[in-house]
C-alpha positions as CSV (number, residue, x, y, z in Angstrom):
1,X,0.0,0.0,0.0
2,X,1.5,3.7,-0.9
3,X,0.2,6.6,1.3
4,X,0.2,10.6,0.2
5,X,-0.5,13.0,1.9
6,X,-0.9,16.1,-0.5
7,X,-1.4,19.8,-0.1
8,X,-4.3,20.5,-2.8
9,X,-4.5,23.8,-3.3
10,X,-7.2,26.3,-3.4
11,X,-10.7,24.7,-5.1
12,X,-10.4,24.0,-9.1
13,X,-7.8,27.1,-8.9
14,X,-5.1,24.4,-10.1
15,X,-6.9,23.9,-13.1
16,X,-7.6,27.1,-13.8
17,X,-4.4,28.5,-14.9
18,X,-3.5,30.4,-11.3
19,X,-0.2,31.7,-11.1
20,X,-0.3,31.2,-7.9
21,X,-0.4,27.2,-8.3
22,X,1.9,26.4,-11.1
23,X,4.5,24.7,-8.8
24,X,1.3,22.7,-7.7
25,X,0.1,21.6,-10.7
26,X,4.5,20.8,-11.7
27,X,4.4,18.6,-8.8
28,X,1.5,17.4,-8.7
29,X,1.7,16.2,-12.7
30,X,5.2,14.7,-12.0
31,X,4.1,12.1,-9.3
32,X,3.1,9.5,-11.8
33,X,6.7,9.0,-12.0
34,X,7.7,8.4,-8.9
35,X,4.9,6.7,-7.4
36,X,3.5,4.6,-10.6
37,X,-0.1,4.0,-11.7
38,X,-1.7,2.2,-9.0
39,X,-4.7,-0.6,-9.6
40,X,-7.2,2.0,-7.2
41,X,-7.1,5.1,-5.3
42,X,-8.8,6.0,-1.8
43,X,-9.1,9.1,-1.3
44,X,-9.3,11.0,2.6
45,X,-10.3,14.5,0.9
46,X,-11.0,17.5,3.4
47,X,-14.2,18.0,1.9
48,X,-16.5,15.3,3.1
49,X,-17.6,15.2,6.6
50,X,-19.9,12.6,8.0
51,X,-21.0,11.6,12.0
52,X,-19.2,8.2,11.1
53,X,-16.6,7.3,8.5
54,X,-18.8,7.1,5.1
55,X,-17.4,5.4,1.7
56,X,-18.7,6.4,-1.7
57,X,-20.0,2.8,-3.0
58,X,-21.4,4.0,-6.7
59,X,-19.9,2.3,-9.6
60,X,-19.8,5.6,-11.5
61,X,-20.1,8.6,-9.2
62,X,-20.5,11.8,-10.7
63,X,-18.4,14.9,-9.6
64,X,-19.3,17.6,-7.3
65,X,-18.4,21.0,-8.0
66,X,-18.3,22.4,-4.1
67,X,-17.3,25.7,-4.9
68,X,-18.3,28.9,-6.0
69,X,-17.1,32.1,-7.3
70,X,-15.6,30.6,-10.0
71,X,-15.4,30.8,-13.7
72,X,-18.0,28.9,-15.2
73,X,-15.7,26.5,-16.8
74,X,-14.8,25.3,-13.7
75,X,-18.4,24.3,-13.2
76,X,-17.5,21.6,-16.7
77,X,-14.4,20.1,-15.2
78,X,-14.4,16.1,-16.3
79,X,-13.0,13.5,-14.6
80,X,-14.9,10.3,-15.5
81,X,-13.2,8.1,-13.6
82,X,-14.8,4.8,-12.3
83,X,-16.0,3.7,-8.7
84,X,-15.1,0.5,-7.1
85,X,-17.7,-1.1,-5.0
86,X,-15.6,-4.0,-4.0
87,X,-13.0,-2.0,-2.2
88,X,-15.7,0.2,-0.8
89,X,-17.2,-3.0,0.8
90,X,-13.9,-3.9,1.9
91,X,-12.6,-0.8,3.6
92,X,-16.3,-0.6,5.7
93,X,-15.7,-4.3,6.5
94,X,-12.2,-3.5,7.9
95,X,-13.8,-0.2,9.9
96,X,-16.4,-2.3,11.6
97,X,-13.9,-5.1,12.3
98,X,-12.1,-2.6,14.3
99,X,-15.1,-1.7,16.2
100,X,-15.8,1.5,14.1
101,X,-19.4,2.2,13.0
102,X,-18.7,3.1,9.0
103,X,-21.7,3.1,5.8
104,X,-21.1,2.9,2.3
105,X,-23.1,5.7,-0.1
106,X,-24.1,4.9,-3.5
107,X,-25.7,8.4,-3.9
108,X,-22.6,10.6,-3.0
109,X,-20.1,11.9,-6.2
110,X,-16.6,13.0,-5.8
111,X,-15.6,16.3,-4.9
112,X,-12.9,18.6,-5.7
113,X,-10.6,16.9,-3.0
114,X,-10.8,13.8,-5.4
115,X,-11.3,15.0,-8.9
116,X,-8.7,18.5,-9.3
117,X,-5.2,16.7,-7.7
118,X,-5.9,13.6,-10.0
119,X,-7.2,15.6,-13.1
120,X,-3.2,16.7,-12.9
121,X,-1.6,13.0,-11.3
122,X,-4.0,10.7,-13.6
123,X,-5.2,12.7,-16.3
124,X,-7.0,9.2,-18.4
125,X,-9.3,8.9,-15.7
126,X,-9.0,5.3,-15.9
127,X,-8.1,4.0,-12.4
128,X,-10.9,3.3,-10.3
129,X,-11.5,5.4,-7.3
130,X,-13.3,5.7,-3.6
131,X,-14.1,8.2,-1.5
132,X,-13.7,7.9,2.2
133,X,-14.9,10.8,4.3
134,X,-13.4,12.6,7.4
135,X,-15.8,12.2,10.9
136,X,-17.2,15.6,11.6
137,X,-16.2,15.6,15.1
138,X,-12.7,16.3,13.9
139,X,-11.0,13.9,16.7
140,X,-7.5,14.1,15.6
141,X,-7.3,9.9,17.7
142,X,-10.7,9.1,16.2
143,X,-9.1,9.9,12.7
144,X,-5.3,8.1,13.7
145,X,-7.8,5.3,14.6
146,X,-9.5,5.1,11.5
147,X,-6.0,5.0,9.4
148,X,-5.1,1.9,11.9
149,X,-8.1,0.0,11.0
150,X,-7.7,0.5,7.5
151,X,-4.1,-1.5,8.3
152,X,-6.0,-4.3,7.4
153,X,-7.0,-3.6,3.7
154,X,-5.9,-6.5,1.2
155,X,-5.7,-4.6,-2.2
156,X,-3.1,-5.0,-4.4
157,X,-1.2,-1.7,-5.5
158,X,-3.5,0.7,-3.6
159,X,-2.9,4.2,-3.2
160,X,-4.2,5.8,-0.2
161,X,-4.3,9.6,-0.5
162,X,-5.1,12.1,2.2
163,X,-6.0,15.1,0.0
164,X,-6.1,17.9,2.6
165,X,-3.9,21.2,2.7
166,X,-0.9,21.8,5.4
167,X,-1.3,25.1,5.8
168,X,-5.1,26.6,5.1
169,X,-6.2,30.2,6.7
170,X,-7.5,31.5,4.0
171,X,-6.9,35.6,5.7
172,X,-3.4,34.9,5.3
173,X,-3.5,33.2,1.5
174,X,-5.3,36.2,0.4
175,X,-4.8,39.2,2.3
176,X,-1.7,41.7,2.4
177,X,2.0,39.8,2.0
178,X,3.0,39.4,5.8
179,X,6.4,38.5,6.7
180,X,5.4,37.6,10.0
181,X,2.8,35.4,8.6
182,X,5.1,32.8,6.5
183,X,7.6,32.8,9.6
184,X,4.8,31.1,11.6
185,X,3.9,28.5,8.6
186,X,7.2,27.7,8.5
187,X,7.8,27.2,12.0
188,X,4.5,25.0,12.2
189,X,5.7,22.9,8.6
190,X,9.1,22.3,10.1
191,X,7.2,20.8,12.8
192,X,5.4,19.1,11.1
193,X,8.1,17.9,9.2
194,X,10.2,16.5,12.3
195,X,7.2,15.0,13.6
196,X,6.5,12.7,10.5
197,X,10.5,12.5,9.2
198,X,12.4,12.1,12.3
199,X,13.1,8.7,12.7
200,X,15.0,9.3,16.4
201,X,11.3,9.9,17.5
202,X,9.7,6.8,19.3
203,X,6.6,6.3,17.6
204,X,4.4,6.7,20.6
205,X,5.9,10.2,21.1
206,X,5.1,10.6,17.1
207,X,1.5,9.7,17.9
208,X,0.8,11.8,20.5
209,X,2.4,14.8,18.8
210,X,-0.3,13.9,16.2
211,X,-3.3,13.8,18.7
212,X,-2.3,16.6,20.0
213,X,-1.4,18.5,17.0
214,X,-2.7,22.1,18.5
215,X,0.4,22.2,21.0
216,X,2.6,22.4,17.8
217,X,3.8,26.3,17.1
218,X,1.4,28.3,15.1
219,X,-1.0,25.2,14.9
220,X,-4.2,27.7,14.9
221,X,-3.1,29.8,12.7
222,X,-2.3,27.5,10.2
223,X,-5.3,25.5,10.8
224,X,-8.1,28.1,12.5
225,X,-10.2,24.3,11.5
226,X,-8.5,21.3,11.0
227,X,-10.3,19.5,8.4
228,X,-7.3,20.1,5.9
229,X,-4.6,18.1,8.1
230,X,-6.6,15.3,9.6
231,X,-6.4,13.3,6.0
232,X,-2.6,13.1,7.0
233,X,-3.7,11.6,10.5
234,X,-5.6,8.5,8.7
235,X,-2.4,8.2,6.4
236,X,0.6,7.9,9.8
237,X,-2.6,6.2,11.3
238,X,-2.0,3.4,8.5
239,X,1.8,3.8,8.0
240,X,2.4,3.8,11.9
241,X,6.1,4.7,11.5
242,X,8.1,7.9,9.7
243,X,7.4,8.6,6.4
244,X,10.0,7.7,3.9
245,X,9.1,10.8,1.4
246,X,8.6,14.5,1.8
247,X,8.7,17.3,0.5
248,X,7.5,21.4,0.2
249,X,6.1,23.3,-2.8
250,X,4.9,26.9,-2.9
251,X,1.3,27.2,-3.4
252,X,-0.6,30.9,-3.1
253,X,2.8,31.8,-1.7
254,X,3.0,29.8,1.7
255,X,4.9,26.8,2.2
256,X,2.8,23.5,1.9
257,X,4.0,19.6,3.1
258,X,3.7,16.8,0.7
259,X,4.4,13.7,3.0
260,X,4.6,9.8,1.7
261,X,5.1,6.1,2.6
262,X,6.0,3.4,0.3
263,X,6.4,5.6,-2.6
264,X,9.9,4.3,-3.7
């Protein structure tokens, strides 16, 4: 199983030709090639929220465009790619083994969480794809618990990816350039980055640095609501150990974490 956790950038502004995103959509297209095509893709996006961990179960789900104030193209945006009941059944199974209520939906599309990172990793649309939602209580253990249940998927060459955003206040992406602004994000992705990198760290310690992710510098600034980061928590929450890949890329001009497992 390969986990990736990605920083997504701002709605369908990747697609849209933003300046602000082009070392987004570089990265982003250039993953294939380290990572390979896998045979299905999960995706944690920070767009869903449910009471319990819900899976998109359709065969063919449509796309949700949960945005607004965009150009109308953005409201066209294809990504036709196919569901995949079976692994749906397979990750609620493995939810509910572990003691956690989860449902499946066959009504539910993919949003922009799904449909704008892969539009740029897996432009064919070909690999079949699930949904998995966050739990609106945003429990950073309820969501490390989740990623440790879903230790127990059997699925050949499945890619897991938490598609979420390191660093999201959306005053500071868009209002006045602030020095003091991108020495906070900094000081909460190096953080972030020792937490998930340093392998000197027992991983009990790395756990609880997770659960209690609001201690770290800056964490509320960067996070005023922490739907962008938990994705990450059910990625460690699967890996268990330090990731084996990251890196930074520049998106709306802050510093963003793009943090793997099993990648290489």
């Amino acid at each position: 199983m390969k986990l990736l956790y990605i920083s997504h950038g701002g709605g369908p502004m990747p697609l849209l030709g933003d300046p602000g995103h082009q070392a987004l959509v570089d990265y982003l297209s250039g993953l294939p090639e380290k990572i390979g095509k896998p045979s299905a893709i999960l995706v944690v996006s920070a767009h869903w929220e449910e009471a319990v961990p819900t899976i998109t179960a359709g065969a063919a789900p449509p796309l949700i465009y949960d945005y607004y104030g965009f150009p109308e193209e953005s409201y066209h945006i294809a990504y036709p790619c196919p569901g995949e009941p079976g692994l749906a059944r397979q990750v609620k199974d493995v939810l509910q083994g572990a003691g956690i209520e989860a449902r499946l939906d066959v009504q539910r599309g993919f949003d922009h969480g799904l449909f704008v990172p892969l539009k740029l990793m897996y432009p064919a649309a070909d690999i079949p794809c699930v949904q998995l939602s966050l739990v609106s209580s945003l429990d950073a253990e309820a969501h490390l618990a989740v990623g440790r249940a879903l230790q127990a998927l059997d699925y050949e060459n499945l890619l897991v990816l938490g598609s979420g955003f390191s660093f999201h206040n959306m005053k500071a992406f868009f209002g006045r350039p602030d020095a003091s602004a991108d020495a906070r994000n900094d000081a909460f992705q190096n953080w972030l980055e020792d937490t998930l990198a340093n392998r000197q760290l027992p991983e009990a310690e790395r756990y609880r640095r997770l659960a209690d992710w609001q201690e770290a510098p800056h964490a509320r600034f960067c996070h005023p609501r922490e739907e962008h980061l938990l994705p990450l928590h059910v990625c460690y929450g699967i890996a268990g150990k330090a990731c084996d890949y990251h890196d930074s890329v520049t998106v709306l001009g802050k510093r963003s974490k793009m943090i793997g497992w099993g990648l290489g």
